[in-house]
TIBAPA-90636 format. One record per residue: z, y, x of N, C-alpha, C in turn; residue in three letters. Coordinates in steps of 0.001 Angstrom, whole numbers, plus 500000, padded with zeros to 6 digits. Layout:
BEGIN
ZYXZYXZYXALA
...
//
This chain:
BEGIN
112836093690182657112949095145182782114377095613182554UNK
114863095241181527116481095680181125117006095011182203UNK
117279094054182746117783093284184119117866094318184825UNK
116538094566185338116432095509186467116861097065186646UNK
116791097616185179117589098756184750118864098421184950UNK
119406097704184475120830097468184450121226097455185888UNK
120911096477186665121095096176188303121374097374188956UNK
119907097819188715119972099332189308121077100324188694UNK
121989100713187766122542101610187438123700101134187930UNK
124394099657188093125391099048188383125218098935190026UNK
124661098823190308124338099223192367124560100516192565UNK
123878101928191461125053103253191660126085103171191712UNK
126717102767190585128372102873190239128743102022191655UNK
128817100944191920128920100400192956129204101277194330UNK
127747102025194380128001103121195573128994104226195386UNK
129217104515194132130262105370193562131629104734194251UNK
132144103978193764133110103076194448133290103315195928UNK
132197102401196641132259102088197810131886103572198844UNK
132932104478198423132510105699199742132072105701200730UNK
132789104512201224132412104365202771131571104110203220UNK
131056103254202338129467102435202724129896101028203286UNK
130659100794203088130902099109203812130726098212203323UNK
129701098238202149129210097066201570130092096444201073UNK
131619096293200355132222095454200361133338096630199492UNK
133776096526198207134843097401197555135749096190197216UNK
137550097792197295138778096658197272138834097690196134UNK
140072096744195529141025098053194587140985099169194975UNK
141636099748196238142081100804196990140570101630196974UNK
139450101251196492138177101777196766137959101925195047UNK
138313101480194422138285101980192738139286103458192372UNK
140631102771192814141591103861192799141156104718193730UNK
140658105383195008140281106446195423139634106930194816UNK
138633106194193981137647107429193031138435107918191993UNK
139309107448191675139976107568190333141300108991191041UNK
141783108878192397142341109753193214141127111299192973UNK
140022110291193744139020111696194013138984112898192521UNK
139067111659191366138980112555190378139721113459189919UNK
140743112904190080142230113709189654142476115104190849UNK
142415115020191956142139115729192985141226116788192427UNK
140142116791192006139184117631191820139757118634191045UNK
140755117638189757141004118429188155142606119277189166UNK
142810118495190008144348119376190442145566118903189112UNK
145182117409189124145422116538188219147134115492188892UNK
147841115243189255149052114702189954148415112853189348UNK
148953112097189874148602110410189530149904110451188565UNK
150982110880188787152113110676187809151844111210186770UNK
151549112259186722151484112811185181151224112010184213UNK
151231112426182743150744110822182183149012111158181650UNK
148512112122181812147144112535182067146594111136183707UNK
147309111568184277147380110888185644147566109677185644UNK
148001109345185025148890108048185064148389106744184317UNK
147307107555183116146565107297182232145130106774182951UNK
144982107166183907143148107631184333143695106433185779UNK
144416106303186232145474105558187343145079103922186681UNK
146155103872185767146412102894184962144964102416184420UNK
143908102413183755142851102217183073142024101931184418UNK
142176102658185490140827102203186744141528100694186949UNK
142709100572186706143948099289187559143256098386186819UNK
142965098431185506142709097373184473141582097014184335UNK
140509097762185153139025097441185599139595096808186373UNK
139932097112187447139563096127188858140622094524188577UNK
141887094562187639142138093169187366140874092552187106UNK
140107093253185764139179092395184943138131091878185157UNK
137812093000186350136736092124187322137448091007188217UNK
138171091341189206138776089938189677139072088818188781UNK
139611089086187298139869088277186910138345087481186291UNK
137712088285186123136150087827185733135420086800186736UNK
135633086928188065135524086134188884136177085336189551UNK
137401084977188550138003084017189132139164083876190483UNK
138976085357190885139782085766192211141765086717191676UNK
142139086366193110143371087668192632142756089077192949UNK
143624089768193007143601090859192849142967091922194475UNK
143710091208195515143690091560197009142215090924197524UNK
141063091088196768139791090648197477138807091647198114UNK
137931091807198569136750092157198547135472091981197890UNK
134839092788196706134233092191196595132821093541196838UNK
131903092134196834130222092705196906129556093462196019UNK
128262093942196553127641094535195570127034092779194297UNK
126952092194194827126812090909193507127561090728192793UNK
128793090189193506130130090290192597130459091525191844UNK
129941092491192108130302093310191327128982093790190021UNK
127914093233190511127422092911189279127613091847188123UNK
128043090590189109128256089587188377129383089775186980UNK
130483090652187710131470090416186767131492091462185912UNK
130376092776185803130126094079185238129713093459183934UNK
129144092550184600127942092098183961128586090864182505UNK
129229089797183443130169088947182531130903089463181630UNK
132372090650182063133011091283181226132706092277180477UNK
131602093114181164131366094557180064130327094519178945UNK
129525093582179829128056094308179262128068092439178170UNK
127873091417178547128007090310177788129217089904177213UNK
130228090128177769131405089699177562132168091120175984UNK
133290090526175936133518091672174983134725092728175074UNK
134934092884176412135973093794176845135642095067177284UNK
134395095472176709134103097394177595135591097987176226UNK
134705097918175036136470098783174081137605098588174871UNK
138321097710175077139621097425175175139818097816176708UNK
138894097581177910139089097859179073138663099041179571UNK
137188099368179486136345100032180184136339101604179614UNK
136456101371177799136236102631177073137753103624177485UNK
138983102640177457139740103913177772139797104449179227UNK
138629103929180240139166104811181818138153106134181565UNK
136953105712180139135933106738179904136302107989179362UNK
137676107535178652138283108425178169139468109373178136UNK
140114108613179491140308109119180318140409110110181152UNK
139107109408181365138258110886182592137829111850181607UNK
137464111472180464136849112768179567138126113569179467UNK
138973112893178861140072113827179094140355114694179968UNK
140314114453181450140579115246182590139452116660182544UNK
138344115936182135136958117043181897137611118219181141UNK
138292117582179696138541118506178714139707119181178487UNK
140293119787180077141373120447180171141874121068179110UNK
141684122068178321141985122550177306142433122074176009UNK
141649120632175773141874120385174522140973120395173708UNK
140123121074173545139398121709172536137751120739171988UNK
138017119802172704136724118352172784135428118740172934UNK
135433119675174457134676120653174940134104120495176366UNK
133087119951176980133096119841178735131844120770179099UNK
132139121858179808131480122427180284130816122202181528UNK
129779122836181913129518122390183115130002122593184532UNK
131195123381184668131894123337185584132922122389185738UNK
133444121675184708133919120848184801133097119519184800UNK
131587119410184272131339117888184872130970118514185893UNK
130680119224186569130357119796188151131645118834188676UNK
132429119374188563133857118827189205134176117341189111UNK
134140116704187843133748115240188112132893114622188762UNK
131352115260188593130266113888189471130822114664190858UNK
130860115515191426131538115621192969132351114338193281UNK
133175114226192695134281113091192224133441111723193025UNK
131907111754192155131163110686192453130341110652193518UNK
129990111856194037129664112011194900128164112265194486UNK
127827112940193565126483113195193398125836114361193675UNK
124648114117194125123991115532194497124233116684193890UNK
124133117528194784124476119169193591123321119518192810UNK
122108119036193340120889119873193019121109118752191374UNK
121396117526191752121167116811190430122512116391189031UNK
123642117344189642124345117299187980123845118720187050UNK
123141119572187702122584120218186345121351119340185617UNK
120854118740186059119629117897185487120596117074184630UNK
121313116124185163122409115298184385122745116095183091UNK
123822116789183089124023117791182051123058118152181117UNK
121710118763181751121619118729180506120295117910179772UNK
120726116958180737120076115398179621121287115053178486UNK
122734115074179350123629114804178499123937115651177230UNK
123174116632177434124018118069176255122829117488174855UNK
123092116634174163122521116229173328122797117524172361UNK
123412118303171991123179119499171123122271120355171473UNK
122208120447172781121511121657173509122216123303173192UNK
123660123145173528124216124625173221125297124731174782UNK
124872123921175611125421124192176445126972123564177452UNK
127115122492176080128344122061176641128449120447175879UNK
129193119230176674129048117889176169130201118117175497UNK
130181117179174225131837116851173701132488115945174396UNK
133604115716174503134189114290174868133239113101174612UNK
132859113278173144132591111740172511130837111248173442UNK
129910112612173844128854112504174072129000112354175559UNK
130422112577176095130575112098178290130551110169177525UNK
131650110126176538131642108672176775131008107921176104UNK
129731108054175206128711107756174823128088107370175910UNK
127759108361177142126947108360178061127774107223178933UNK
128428107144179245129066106133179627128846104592179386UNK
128928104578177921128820103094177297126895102970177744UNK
125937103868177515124918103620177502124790103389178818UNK
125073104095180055125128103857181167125356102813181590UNK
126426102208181517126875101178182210126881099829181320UNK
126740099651179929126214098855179661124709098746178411UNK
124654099511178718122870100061178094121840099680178437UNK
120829098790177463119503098397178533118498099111177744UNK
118600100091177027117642101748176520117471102402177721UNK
116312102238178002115183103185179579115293104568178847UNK
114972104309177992115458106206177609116615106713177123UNK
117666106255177104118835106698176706119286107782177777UNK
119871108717177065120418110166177719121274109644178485UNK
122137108395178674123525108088179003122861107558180313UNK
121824107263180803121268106596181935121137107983182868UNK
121199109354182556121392110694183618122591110398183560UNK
123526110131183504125338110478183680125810111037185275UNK
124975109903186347124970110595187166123790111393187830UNK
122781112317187004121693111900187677120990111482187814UNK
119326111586187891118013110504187817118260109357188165UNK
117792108357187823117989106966188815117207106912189526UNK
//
């Protein structure tokens, strides 16, 4: 069951990635989402907000290539890209050091202000990013609004995150991040 939870949430992210639909994500298909995002916030890649969220997607897609044994200039699958989600994040012990800062990152971009505050116009503006239904980031939200006052903190986007992507809790709030499964 956790297998199959997992599979399934890592075949989203996957489609997250792969815009195009071509079955097959490069770097250039990590960094566009990581583009798409910054785009949304009206965010520059240089900035060091930018540069930050740039840099951290770069260090996923080494760690998966490097997880599988490949350089950097590959293609890889929806397997391979479980395989090595799977090796480095979720079994392996690199989500802290790799994965947690692109989470935080992006929370950052969420939390324009400062104030360790994400409203829902701003995760509106991220899952777009991901390409998720409109009807389904208010459902998301507010599975995620674990206070129930209306707005996520930073710490509760990348909570949802860690549970998401390497979480095998069927009921964990972090499994809406994008949306029902």
């Amino acid at each position: 069951m956790a297998i199959d939870l997992l599979n399934h949430k890592l075949d989203r992210a996957f489609d997250h990635i792969d815009a195009g639909g071509k079955g097959v994500v490069e770097r250039e298909d990590l960094l566009g989402l990581g583009a798409r995002i910054l785009v949304g916030f009206g965010e520059s890649p240089t900035s060091v907000t930018g540069s930050s969220l740039v840099d951290s997607f770069d260090g996923i897609w080494r760690t998966l290539s490097s997880t599988l044994g490949r350089d950097q200039d590959f293609g890889m699958s929806r397997e391979d890209y479980r395989k090595a989600m799977t090796a480095a994040f979720v079994e392996g012990d690199q989500y802290d050091s790799v994965f947690r800062p692109a989470t935080m990152a992006v929370a950052g971009l969420c939390d324009g202000d400062g104030d360790g505050h994400i409203g829902a116009g701003e995760f509106r503006t991220l899952l777009a990013a991901f390409g998720t239904a409109y009807d389904d980031v208010d459902k998301a939200f507010d599975r995620l609004d674990r206070s129930g006052v209306g707005m996520l903190t930073v710490a509760d986007l990348v909570l949802a995150a860690r549970e998401y992507y390497v979480g095998d809790d069927p009921n964990a709030a972090g499994n809406w991040l994008y949306g029902p499964l």
